[in-house]
N, C-alpha and C positions, 0 to 999 in steps of 0.2 A: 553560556552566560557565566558572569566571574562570580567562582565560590567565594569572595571576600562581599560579595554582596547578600544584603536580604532579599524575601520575596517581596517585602513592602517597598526594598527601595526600588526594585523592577519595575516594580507595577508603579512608580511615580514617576519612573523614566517612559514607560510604554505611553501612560495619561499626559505626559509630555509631548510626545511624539503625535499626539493626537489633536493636539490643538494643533499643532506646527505644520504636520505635512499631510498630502493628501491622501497616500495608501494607508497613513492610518486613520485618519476620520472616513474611509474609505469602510475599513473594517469596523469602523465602530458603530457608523451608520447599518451597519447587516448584524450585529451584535447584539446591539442594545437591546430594542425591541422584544428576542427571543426570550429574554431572560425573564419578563413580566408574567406573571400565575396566568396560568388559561385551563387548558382541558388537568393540566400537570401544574402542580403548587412548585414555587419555585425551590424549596427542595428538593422534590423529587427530580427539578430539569439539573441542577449543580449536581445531583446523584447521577443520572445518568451521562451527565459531562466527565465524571471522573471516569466511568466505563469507557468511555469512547477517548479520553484522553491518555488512558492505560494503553490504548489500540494507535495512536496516532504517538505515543511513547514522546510526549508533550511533558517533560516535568513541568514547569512553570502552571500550564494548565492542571495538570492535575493537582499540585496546592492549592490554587488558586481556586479552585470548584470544589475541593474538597472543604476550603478553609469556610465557603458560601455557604456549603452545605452545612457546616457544623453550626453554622450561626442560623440558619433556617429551621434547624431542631432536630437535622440529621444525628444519629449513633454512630458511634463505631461500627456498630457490626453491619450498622446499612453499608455504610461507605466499606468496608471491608468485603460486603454481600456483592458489590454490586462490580467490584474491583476483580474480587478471583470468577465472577461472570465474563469478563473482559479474558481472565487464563486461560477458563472453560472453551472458549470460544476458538480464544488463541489454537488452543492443543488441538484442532479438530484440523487445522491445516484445509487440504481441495476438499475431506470429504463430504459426501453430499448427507444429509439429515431428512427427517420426518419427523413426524409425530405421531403417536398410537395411543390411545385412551390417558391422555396428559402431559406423557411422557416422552422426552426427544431420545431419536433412535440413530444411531450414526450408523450408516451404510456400510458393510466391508469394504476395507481401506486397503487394498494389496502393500501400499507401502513400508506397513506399519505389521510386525509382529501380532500373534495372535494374543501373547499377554501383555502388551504394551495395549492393544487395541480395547483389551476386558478393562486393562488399570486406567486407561482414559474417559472406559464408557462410565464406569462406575464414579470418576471422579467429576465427570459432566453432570452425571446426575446430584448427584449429592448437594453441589453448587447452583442447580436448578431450582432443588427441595427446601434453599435453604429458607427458613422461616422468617428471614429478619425482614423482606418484603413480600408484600404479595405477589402473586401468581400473575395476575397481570403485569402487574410494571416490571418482573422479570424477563416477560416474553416481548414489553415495548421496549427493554434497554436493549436485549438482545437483536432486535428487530436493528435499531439504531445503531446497534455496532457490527453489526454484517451492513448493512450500508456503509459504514465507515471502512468494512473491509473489502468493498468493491464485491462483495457475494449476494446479487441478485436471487439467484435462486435460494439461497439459504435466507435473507430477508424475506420473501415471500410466504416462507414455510412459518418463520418465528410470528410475522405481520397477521397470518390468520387465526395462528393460536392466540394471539394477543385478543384476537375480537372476539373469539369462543372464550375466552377468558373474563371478557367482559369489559375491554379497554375500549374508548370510541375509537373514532377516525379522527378527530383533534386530535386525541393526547399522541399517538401514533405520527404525526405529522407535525407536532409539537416537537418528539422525539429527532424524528428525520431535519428540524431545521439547526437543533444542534448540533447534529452529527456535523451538518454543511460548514456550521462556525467553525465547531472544534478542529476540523482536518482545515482549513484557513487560517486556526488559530496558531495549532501548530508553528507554521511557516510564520504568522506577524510573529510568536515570541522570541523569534529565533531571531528576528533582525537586532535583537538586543545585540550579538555577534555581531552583526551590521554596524552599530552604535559605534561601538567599544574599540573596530578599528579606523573610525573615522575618530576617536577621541573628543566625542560627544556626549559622555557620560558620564 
């Protein structure tokens, strides 16, 4: 996207785009919908969009969700909590995960040094504990961003802590249909590039 632009004027190119041609009323038909309060108040789904959009490495989206959230009555520190959850996740690379009375366990990782492996585990944690959201929608964002990172078995692990946590099965699938936008969304912001060398913008 061109740095001489804002994110406001993007986003009235994109809503351009929308009305005009079919792959993007295409996107905005599987879009809209998602964003409406359900099991998850619509700040908490723009929070968990900036998670998954940190993972899909979407700038456009993650202003964009962040700027939602802010206006939803989102913090800083939410949006910051829910972001280094997106690092947390990052830094775990193939390895496989659990859970043990609360707490996520990461499996011996051969790849990885034995004190790179302690300064990870500890940094997982800390970003787990942190306080600025609850305990559930830590383990539904998380759920939703191992979905985003193609990690079935690791989704599965975060998906049941979420429910011992006390998240329903909405808000859980609430999560997962963002994820679906976000990794879509990704790709629509990008055809802004698309736009720019057809001299349409």
């Amino acid at each position: 996207m061109s740095h001489s632009r804002s994110h406001a004027e993007e986003a009235r190119i994109l809503a351009a785009l929308e009305r005009q041609y079919a792959g993007p009323k295409a996107f905005r038909a599987l879009s809209a919908p998602v964003w409406k309060a359900g099991a998850l108040s619509e700040k908490d789904k723009h929070l968990a969009a900036v998670a998954i959009a940190q993972i899909t490495r979407c700038a456009f989206c993650i202003e964009h969700h962040a700027e939602l959230a802010r206006r939803g009555g989102a913090s800083v520190a939410e949006a910051l909590a829910v972001s280094y959850l997106s690092a947390a996740l990052e830094s775990l690379g193939d390895a496989n995960v659990s859970v043990e009375a609360d707490k996520l366990v990461i499996a011996d990782d051969a790849s990885v040094g034995q004190a790179i492996a302690a300064a990870r585990s500890t940094f997982v944690q800390q970003v787990f504990d942190i306080d600025a959201l609850t305990p559930a929608f830590v383990w539904i964002t998380a759920a939703a961003a191992a979905y985003t990172q193609s990690s079935d078995a690791r989704r599965r692990v975060f998906h049941e802590q979420a429910l011992r946590q006390g998240a329903s099965a909405e808000a859980l699938d609430e999560a997962y249909a963002i994820a679906v936008v976000l990794r879509a969304g990704a790709v629509y912001a990008h055809t802004l590039h698309v736009v720019d060398a057809f001299g349409d913008s």
